[in-house]
C-alpha positions, 0 to 999 in steps of 0.5 A: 144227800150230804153224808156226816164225817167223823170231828177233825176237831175236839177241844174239851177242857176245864178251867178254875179260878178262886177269884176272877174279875173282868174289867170290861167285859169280854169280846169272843167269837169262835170262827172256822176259817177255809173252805168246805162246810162244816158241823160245829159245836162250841158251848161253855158250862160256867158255875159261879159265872153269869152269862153276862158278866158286869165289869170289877165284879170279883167273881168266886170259886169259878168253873168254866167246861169248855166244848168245841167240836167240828168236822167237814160234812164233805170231803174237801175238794181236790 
């Protein structure tokens, strides 16, 4: 059994912005490059901001929380 190690890793953080446009929308990928597996969380929390956003929309008074978190099941090998 593959006991859990502690986070190497915590990113929390908060963005705003009182208007916001996207002129196509986005491209993001989130990616743990290396060796050795891990456990990982990455979430965002928006308020006034879809999921999906349409481009040269004005979006107003947008909040983004942002979490990522990850840490090695393992230690890695020597």
């Amino acid at each position: 059994m593959t006991e859990e190690l502690g986070r190497d890793i915590t990113l929390h953080t908060t963005v705003h912005a009182d208007r916001l446009r996207f002129t196509a929308p986005p491209r993001t990928a989130v990616h743990f490059p290396g060796t050795g597996e891990r456990t990982s969380v990455s979430r965002s929390d928006r308020t006034n901001l879809p999921d999906t956003v349409e481009p040269d929309v004005d979006y107003h008074d947008v909040t983004v929380r942002y979490r990522l978190e990850t840490g090695l099941r393992e230690p890695p090998p020597n």
